[in-house]
C-alpha positions, 0 to 999 in steps of 0.5 A: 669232911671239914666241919665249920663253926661261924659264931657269928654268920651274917647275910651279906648283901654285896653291891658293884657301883661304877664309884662310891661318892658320898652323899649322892645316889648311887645305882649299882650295877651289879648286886649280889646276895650271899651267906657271910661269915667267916667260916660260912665262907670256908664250907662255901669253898670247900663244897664249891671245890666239891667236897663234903663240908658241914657249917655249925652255926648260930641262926635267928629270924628271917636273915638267918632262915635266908642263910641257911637256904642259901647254903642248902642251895650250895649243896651245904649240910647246915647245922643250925643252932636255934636263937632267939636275936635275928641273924645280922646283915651285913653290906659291901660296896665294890668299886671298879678298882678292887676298893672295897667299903664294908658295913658289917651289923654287930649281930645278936647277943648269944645266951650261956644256953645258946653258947652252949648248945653251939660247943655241943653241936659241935661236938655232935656234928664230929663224932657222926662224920668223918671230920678231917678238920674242925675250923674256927673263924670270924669274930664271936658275938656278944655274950661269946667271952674271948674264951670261948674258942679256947674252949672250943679247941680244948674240947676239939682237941680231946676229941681227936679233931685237928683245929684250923682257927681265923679269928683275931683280937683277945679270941686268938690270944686266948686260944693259941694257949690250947695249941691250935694245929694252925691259925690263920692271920692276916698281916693287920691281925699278926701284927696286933697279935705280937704288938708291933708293927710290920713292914716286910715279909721278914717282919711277918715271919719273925711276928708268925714265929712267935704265935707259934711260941705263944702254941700255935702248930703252924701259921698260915699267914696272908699278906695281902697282895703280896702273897702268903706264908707257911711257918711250921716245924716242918720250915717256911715257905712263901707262896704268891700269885699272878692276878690279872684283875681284882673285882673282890677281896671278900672271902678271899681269905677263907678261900686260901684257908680251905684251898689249904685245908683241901691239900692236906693242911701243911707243906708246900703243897697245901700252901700252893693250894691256898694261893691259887684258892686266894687268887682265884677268888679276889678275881671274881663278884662279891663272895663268890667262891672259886671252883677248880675252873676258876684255879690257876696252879701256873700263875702260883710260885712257892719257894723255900727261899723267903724274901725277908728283906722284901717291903710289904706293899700294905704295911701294918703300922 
């Protein structure tokens, strides 16, 4: 079973429109709604994969009642975290070429009580399920301090549980000092971890290196269209994907991150899983998550043999 804990969870409102011009009346050809947030996404993924999943989360108001119905309706076990702020709504507006515009609400401010009883419900929901993994993802609310998943993986880790974390910014930084078993960065947010720009797979490789001397065990790193890494004691490995047609990139990432966890969460394997998850997600609507019809393990390739001299089609400056 994997347990998720979205601090910050939203409902997401996702709109197709044939181009987005600004100033003008748009009708949508298309509209979807969905439960948001990182780690929101990974139990979607993973239950949408047909496995147990539990999502730990804040929720507040008529959106956040919203979310957690969705989620039932996803064969999701939800642990709701009772607030006072209402959950927030966040939109995304899809173009025909993959282009994604996004506008994501800051959300509630949290209490000291209300942070706490979150770590609680996280630990309560371990110690009752077989938990093979603990993820940690998105942003955190106000009233979160940054150390707040430095504290979660420190009462995670004593516990026994193995800790994924997706967050970025001061949240991750703090974190890495408890040694998470693996982070999840994209190449904007590797970047920004190590302070410097980067414009190859090499550079990404050396910039994932170094997350794992500030204690990172493993990093499993996305790179856009330009496929995924793995860096761990174990090596490195990089992982890409035929794509025929991008529709969306919302929750691509968590996708590979469950695809990953699903596989066992290290080697090769568990990064062609994450692949094939990340690959199979940008080809579909809004944040709609891949089951193992939607997969392609033929159009993944996995080598030992890192293209560092390769420039990313996105650098991160």
């Amino acid at each position: 079973m994997i347990l998720t804990v979205t601090p910050n969870p939203s409902l997401d409102r996702t709109y197709e429109v044939p181009s987005l011009d600004r100033g003008e009346v748009i009708r949508a050809t298309g509209e979807r709604m969905d439960p948001g947030g990182k780690g929101v996404n990974v139990s979607r993924a993973v239950a949408a994969a047909g496995q147990r999943t539990v999502a730990v989360l804040p929720l507040g108001g008529a959106p956040g009642a919203l979310v957690a119905e969705l989620l039932h309706d996803q064969g999701i076990d939800v642990a709701p975290v009772p607030i006072a702020g209402a959950t927030r709504s966040n939109i995304s507006v899809a173009e025909p070429d993959g282009t994604l515009t996004k506008i994501n609400a800051p959300g509630p401010e949290l209490s000291s009580a209300e942070a706490e009883l979150l770590l609680e419900t996280v630990r309560e929901r371990y110690r009752a399920a077989d938990t093979l993994w603990i993820t940690c993802c998105g942003s955190l609310p106000r009233g979160l301090a940054p150390s707040w998943y430095a504290d979660l993986v420190a009462r995670a880790h004593a516990a026994g549980a193995r800790i994924a974390l997706d967050t970025s910014g001061p949240a991750l930084l703090e974190a890495l000092r408890e040694r998470p078993d693996v982070v999840k960065p994209n190449a904007e947010e590797l970047a920004a971890a190590v302070g410097r720009p980067l414009a190859t797979v090499g550079d990404a490789v050396k910039a994932a290196e170094e997350l794992r001397a500030m204690g990172a065990d493993a990093v499993l790193a996305s790179l856009g269209a330009d496929g995924q890494l793995l860096v761990s004691d174990a090596g490195v490995w990089f992982g890409s994907a035929r794509v025929d047609t991008v529709r969306s990139n919302v929750g691509a990432g968590d996708s590979s991150l469950a695809g990953f966890l699903i596989a066992g969460g290290s080697g090769p394997e568990a990064l062609a899983s994450a692949v094939a998850h990340g690959a199979a997600a940008v080809q579909l609507p809004g944040s709609v998550m891949p089951t193992p019809a939607d997969l392609d393990p033929s159009a993944v390739t996995v080598t030992s043999v890192v293209p560092a001299d390769r420039a990313l089609t996105e650098p991160v400056s």
